[in-house]
TORPALO-572545 format. One record per residue: y, z, x of N, C-alpha, C, CB in turn. Coordinates in steps of 0.2 Angstrom, whole numbers, plus 5000, padded with zeros to 4 digits. Glycine has a CB too. Layout:
BEGIN
YZXYZXYZXYZX...
END
This chain:
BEGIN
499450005004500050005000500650005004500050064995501149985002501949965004502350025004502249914999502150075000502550105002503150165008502350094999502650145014502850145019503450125022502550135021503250055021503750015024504550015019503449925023504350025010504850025007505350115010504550015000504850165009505350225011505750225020504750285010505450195025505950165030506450135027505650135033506050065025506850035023507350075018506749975018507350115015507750145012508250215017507150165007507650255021508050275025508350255032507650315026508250205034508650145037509350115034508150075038509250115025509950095023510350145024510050075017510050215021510650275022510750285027510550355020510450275034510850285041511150255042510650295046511350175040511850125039512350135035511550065037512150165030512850185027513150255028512750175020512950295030513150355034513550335040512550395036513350285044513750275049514350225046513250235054514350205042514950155041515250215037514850075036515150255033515650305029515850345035515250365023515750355043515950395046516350345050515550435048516350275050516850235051517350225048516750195052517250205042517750215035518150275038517250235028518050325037518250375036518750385043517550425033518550375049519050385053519450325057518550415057519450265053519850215053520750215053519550175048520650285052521550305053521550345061521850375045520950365066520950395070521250365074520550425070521450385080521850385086521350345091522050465089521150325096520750325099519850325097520950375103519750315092519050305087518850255091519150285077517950265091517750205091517050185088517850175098517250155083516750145076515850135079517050055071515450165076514550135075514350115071514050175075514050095077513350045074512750045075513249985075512250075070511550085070511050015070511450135064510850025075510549975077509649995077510849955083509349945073508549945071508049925077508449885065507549945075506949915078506249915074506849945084505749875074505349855067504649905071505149735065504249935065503649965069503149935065503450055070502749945072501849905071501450005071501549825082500849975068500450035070499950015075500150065064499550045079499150015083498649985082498950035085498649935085497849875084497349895084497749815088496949895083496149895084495849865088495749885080495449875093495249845098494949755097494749895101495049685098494849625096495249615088494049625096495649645088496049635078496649585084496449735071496549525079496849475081497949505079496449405077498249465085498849485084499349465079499149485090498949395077499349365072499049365064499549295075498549435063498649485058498949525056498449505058499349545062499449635061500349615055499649705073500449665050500849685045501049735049500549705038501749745049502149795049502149865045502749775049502349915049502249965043503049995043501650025046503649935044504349945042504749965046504449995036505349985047505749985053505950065055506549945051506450065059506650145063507350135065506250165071507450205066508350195071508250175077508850285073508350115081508250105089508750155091508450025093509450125090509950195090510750165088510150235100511250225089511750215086512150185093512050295082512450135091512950115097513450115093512850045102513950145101514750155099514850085102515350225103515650065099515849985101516450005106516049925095516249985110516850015114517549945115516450035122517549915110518149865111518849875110518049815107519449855113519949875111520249865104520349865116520649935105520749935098521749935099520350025094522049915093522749875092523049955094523049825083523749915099524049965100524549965098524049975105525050025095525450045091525950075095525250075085526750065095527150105096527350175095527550065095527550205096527750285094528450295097527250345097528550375097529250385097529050455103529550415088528550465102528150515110528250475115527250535110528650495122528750485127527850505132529350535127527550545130526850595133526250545126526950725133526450495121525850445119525950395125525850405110525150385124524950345130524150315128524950385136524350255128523850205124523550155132524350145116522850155131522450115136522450065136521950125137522650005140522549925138522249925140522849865138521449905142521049895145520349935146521349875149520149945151519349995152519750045153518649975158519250095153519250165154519350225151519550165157519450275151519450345148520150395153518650385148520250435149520650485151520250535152521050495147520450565157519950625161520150725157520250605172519950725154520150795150519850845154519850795142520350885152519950975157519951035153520451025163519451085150519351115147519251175150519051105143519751215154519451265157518951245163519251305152519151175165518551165170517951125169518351225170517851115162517351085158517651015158517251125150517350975162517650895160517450845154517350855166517750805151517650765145518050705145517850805139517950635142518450585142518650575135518050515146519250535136519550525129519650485131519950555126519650405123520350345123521050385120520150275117520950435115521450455110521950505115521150505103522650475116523150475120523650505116523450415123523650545112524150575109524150645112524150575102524650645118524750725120525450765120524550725126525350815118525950835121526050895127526250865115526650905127526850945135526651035132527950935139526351055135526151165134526751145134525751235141526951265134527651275135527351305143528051335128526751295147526651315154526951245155525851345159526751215153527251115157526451095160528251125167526051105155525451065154525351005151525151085150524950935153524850895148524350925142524650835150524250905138523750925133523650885125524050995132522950875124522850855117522850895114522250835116522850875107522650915102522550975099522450885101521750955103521351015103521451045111520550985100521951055114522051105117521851085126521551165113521251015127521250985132521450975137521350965132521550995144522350955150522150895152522451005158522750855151522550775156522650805163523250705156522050765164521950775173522250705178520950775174522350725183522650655189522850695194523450615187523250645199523450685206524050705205523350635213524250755207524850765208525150775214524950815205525950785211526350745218526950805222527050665215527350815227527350865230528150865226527150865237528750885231529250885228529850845230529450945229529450805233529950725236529650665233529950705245529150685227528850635224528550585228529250595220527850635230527350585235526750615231527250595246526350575228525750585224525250585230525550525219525050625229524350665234523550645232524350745233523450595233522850565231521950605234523050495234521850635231521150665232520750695227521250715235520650765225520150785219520750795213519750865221520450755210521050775201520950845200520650745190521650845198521950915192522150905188522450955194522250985185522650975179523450965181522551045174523550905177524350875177524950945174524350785171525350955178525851005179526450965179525851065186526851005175527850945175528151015176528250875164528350985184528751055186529651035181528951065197529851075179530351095176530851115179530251115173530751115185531351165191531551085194531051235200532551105195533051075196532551035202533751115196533050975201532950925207533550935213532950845206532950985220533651005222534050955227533651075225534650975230535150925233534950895239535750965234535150845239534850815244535650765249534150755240535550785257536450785259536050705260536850845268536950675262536750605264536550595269537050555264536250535274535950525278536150465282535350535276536350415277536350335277536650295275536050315276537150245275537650225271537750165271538050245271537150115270537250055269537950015264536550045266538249975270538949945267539049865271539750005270538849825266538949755267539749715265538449725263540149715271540649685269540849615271541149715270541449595269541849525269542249535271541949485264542449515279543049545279543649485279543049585285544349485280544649445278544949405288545349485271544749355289545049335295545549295296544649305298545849315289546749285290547249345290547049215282546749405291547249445292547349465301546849515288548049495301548449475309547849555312549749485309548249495320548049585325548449645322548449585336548249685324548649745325548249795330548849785317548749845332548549895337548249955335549149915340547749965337547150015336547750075335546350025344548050105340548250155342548750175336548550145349548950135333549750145326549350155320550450065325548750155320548250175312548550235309547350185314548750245307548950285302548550285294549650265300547950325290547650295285548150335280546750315284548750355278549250365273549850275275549750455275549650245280550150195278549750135279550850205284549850095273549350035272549349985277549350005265550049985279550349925286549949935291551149935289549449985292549349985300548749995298549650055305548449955292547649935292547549875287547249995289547049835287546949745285546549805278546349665292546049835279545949855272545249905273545849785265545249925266544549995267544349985260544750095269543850045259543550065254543250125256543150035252543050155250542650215249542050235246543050255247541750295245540850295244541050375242540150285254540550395237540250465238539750485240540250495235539950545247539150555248539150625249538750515254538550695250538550715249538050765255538750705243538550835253538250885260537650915258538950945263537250965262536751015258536551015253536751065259537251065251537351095244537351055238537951125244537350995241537650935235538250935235537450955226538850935236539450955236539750865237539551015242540150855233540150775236540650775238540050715230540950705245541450705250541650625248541250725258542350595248542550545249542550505254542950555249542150475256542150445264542350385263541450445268543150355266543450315266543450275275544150335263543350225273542950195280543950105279541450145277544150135286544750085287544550035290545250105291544849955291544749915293545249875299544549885289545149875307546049845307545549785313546949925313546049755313545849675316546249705323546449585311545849725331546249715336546049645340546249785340545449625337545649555344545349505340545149555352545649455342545349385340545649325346545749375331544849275347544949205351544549175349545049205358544249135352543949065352543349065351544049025357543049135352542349155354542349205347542249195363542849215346542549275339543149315339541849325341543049365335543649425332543349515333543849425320543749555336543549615334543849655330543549645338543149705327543949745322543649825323543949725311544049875322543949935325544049975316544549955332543650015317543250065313543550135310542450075317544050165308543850225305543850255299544150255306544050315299543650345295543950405292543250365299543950425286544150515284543750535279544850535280543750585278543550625272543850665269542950655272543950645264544150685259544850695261543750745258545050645261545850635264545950635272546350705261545350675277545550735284545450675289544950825286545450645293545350575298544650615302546250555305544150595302543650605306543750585312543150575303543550625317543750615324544350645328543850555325544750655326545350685326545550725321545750635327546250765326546750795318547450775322546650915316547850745316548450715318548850775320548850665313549350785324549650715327549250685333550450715329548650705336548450675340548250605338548050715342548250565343548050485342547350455339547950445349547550435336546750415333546250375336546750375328545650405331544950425336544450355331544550535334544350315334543950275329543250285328544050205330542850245324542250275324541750195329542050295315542150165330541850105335542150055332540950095335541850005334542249935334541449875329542449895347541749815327541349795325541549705328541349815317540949675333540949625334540749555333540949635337541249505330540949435325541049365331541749425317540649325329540749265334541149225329540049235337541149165332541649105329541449075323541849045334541049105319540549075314540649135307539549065318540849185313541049265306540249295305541349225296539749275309539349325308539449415314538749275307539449455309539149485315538649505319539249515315538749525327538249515333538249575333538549475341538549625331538349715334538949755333538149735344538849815331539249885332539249925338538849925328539849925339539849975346540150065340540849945353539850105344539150115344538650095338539250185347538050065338537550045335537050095333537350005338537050125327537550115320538250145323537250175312538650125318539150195318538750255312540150165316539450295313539050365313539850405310538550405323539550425307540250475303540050555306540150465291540350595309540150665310540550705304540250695319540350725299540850755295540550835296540750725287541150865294541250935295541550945289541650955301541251005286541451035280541451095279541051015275541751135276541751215274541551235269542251245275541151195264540951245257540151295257540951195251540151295265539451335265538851295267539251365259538951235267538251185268538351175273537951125265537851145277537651125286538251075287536751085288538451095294539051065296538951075303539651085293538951015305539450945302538750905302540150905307538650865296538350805293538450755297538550805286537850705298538050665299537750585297537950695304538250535294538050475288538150405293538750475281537650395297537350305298537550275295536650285297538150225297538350165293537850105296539250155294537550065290537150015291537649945290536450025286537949915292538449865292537849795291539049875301537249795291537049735293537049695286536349725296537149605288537349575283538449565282536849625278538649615285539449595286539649555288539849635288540149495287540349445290541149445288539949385287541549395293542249385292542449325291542449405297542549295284542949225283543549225280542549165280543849165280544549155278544549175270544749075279544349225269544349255260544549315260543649265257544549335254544949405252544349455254545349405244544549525255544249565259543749595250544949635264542949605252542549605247542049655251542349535245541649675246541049745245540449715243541249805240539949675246539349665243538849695241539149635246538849765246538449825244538649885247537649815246538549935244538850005244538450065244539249995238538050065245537450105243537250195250536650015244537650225250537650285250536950325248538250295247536550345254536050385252536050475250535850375255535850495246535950595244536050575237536750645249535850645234536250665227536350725227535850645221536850755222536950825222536050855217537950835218536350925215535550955212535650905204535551075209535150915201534850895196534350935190534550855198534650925184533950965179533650895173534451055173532950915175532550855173532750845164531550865175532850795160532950765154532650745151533250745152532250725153531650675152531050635157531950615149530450615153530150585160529650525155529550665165529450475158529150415158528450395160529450375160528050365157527450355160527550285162526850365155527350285170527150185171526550175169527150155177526450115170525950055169525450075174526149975170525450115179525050135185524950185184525450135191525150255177525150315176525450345178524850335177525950325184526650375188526950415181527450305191526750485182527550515179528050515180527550555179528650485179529350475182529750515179529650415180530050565180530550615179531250585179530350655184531750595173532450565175532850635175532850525169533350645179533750695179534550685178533550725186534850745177535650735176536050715179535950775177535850715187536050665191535850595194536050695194535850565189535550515189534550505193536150485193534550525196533850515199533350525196533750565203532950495198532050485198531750525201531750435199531050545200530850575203530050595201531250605204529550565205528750545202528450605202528250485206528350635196528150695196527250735193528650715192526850645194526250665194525750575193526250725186525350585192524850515193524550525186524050515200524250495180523750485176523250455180523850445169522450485179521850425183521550415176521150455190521250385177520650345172519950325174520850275170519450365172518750345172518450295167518350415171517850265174517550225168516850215169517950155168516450195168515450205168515250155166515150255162514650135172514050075171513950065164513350095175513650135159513650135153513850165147513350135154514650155146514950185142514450205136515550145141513950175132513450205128512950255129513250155127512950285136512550305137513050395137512250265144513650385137514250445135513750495129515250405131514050565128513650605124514450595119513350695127514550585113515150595108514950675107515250535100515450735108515450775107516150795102515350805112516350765099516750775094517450765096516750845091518050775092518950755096518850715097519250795103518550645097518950595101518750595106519550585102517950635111517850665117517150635117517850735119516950605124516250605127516150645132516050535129515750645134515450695142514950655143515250785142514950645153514350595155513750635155514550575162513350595155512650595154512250575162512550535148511650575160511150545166511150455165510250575166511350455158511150395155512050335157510950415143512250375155513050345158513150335166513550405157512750355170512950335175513850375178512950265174513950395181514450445184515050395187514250485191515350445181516250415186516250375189516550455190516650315188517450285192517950305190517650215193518350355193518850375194519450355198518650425195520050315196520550325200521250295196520450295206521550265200522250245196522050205192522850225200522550195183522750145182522950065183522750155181522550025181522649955184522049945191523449955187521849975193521249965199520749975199521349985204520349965202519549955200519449925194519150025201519649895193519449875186519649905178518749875187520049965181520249985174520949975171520250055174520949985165521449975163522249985162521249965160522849955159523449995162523550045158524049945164524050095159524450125152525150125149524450185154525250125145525750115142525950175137525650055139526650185140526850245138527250255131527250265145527250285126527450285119527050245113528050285119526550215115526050205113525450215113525950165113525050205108524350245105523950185103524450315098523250185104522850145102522450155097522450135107522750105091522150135085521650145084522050105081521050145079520350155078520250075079520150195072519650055081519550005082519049965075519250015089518950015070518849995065518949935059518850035064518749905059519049835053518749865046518649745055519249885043518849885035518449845032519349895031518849755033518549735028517949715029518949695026517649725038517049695040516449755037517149685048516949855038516549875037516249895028516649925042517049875022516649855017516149815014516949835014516149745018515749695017514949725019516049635022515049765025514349805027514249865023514349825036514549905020514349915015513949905007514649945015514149855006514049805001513349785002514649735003513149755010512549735012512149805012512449705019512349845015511849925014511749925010511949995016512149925005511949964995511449894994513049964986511349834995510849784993510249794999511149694994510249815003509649825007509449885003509749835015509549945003509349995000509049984992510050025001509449924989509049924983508549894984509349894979508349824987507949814986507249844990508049774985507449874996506849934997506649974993506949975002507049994987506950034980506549984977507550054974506749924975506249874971505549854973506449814971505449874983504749844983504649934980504349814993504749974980504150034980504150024973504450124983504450004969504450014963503949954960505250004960503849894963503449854963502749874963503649824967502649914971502249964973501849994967502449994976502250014967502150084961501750054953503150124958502050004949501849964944501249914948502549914940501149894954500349874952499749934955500149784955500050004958499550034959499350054950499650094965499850084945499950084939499350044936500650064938499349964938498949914935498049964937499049824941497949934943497549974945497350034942497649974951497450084941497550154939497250134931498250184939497350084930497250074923496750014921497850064919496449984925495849954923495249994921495749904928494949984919494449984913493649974915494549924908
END
């Protein structure tokens, strides 16, 4: 009798549709990724010489439930710390130590300045020191220091200029920087001591030589109104000379760099000292121009926000303008993502069957990037998984119909005569 085969088939349809009602049902989730019970048909054993293309099945089984691991559409948000996976991989979770993966990227920040899921989770990565160098070795839990970014003096002071070569000689020695006649022209920068403390550093320009071979022009310097090098009324002290050939490029700095020694009194190290990087300056018949201005240091800072790259860089913005990388997201990923245990949350944990960790940055080895204020839907399609309920509720019936079949001609039998 059949009815073997029919009660399999029957309990094959409810684990089909159990598994689609638990897709259904989480098709609004974060990081979900829908199942599919997958069959296999059983034979009973042959009898020794019983030919093979006799044998009748005695009806099907669970082979097993596979998750689908395909991406699922990614949606914008208004979270800064959502973060949606394009591509392979898992997020690395810590539970007190207890490791777990997730796709579902909705976290927020502890009040310790934790990352964290939902259910209480830490994102794990490398973290970076306090000059924003990511330390690449065993994952942690990800920490967002919250203490000011502190001051940093200048050091360097990249300044590309244009200088004007229809301006006349004049005499080094008659520079005055309160009288504009006794200089072809300047500009100025902010840059800044220990404390952060910012200084005016105005850099003069005067033409003393010009011939056939080229022009020189001599270099000073104040801060903050005071003439560097000197204190008037003594003669002025320049900070070197700058030399051009007959074409306007310049050949070198005497001395090479120049060098600003500043001296300050509001308590930070003194005297400071700011490397002028001149390369790239030239002199033609044009009006006097600033191609780059770019003064290194910032004063302190308190962080306002922070950003996720595509690489998982945490980027920290501060008050003062600055950046500052304040951690790594890594991403694991497995020979056999199916072989993961689902332990609830949106969580797997490796297995023997999974195969162990690859673990590292996003975008390499093969995993995918991140993207920061986005979240990856469930990967579920309703209308595929209505349609497959539709087919379960018909499979399921008519595995009712053979037993019912069954049933009316043992019925027959039962009742012959």
């Amino acid at each position: 009798m059949s009815f073997q085969q029919g009660l399999s088939g029957l309990n094959a349809a409810t684990k089909s549709l159990e598994a689609i009602g638990h897709n259904v049902a989480n098709a609004g989730t974060v990081g979900f990724k829908q199942s599919q019970v997958q069959f296999s048909d059983v034979y009973a054993n042959s009898l020794v010489g019983s030919g093979g293309g006799a044998q009748i099945g005695i009806g099907t089984q669970v082979s097993r439930v596979a998750q689908q691991f395909s991406q699922g559409n990614v949606t914008a948000s208004n979270n800064p710390l959502d973060m949606a996976i394009n591509g392979g991989g898992f997020f690395r979770m810590s539970d007190n130590g207890a490791i777990s993966y997730s796709r579902n990227g909705q976290f927020i920040l502890s009040k310790e300045g934790y990352i964290e899921s939902a259910s209480g989770q830490r994102l794990t990565g490398y973290l970076a020191d306090a000059d924003g160098n990511v330390a690449i070795g065993a994952p942690a839990e990800i920490h967002i220091d919250k203490a000011d970014l502190a001051p940093s003096a200048s050091t360097t002071y990249e300044l590309k200029l244009t200088l004007d070569s229809r301006k006349a000689v004049q005499p080094a020695a008659s520079f005055d920087p309160t009288d504009p006649t006794t200089f072809a022209d300047s500009t100025s920068a902010k840059v800044f001591d220990s404390l952060g403390n910012s200084h005016d550093l105005r850099t003069f320009y005067v033409k003393t030589a010009s011939g056939a071979t080229g022009a020189t022009w001599t270099v000073f310097a104040t801060v903050d109104e005071i003439p560097i090098g000197y204190v008037p009324p003594a003669a002025p002290v320049a900070l070197g000379t700058m030399d051009f050939n007959n074409g306007g490029v310049l050949t070198g700095t005497t001395p090479s760099p120049l060098a600003a020694n500043i001296a300050v009194t509001s308590g930070a190290a003194t005297p400071f000292t700011v490397s002028i990087d001149s390369t790239g300056t030239q002199q033609f018949a044009q009006d006097f121009g600033v191609a780059k201005q770019l003064p290194n240091g910032y004063p302190a800072g308190t962080l306002i926000g922070f950003s996720v790259a595509t690489n998982g860089e945490i980027v920290g913005r501060y008050t003062n303008g600055e950046s500052n990388i304040l951690g790594q997201v890594i991403l694991s990923s497995f020979a056999n993502p199916n072989g993961l245990q689902n332990i609830g949350d949106n969580q797997w944990v490796e297995t023997a069957d999974s195969g162990a960790p690859l673990t590292s940055t996003p975008g390499s080895s093969g995993l995918g990037s991140v993207q920061s204020s986005r979240v990856e839907d469930s990967n579920v399609d309703l209308t595929a998984e209505l349609v497959n309920m539709i087919t379960a509720q018909r499979y399921y019936q008519a595995n009712a119909q053979t037993i019912k079949t069954q049933d009316q001609i043992l019925q027959t039998l039962v009742n012959l005569r």
